[in-house]
N, C-alpha and C positions, 0 to 999 in steps of 0.2 A: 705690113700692118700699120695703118693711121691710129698715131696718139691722140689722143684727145683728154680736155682736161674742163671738168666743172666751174664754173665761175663763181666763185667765192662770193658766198651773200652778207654775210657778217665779219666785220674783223675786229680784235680788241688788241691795243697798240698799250705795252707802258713803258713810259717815257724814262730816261736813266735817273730822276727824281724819284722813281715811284708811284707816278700820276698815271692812273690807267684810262685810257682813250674809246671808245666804243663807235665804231663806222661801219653804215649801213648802204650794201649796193643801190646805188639809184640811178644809172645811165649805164649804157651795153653800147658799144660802138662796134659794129664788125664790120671786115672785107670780104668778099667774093671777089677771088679773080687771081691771077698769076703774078702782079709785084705791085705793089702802093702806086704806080704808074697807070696800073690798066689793072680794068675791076669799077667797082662800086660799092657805096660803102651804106650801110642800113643801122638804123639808133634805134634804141629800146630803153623808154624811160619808163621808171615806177610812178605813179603817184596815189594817195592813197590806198596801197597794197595792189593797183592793177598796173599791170603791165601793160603799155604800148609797144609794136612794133611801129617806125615810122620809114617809110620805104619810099622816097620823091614825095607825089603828091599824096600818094594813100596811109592810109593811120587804119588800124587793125587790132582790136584787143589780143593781148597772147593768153592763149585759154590755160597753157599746163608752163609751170617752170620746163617741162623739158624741152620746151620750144626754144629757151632759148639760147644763142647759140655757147657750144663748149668751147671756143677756144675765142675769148675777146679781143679784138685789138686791143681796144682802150675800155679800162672799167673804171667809174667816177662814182667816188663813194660822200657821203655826207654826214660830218661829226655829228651824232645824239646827242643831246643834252640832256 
């Protein structure tokens, strides 16, 4: 059976001061393929609450959060103010 795991959209970070931090997913980096050698890799940025998929040359709005993918390579989140 394949694990698979949700991409955390929200995080809230406090710091050993007591300062509580609040970061928002804005970029989805994923791989397709058998080792970071071979494969291809596909970026999904937010901006103003929409999602892109960007895939080489093509750009694609992503219609449903479940589009996008459950297990990220890389997720890149950005401090709220």
């Amino acid at each position: 059976m394949r694990q698979t795991c949700d991409p955390v959209h929200n995080i809230e970070i406090t710091t050993v001061d007591g300062q509580s931090h609040k970061y928002k997913l804005e970029c989805i980096i994923s791989h397709e393929g058998i080792s970071t050698t071979n494969g291809h890799y596909i970026s999904y940025i937010q901006k103003n609450n929409i999602w892109v998929e960007i895939n080489d040359d093509n750009h694609s709005i992503v219609e449903s959060l479940n589009s996008l993918p459950n297990q990220p390579y890389i997720s890149v989140f950005r401090k709220q103010t």
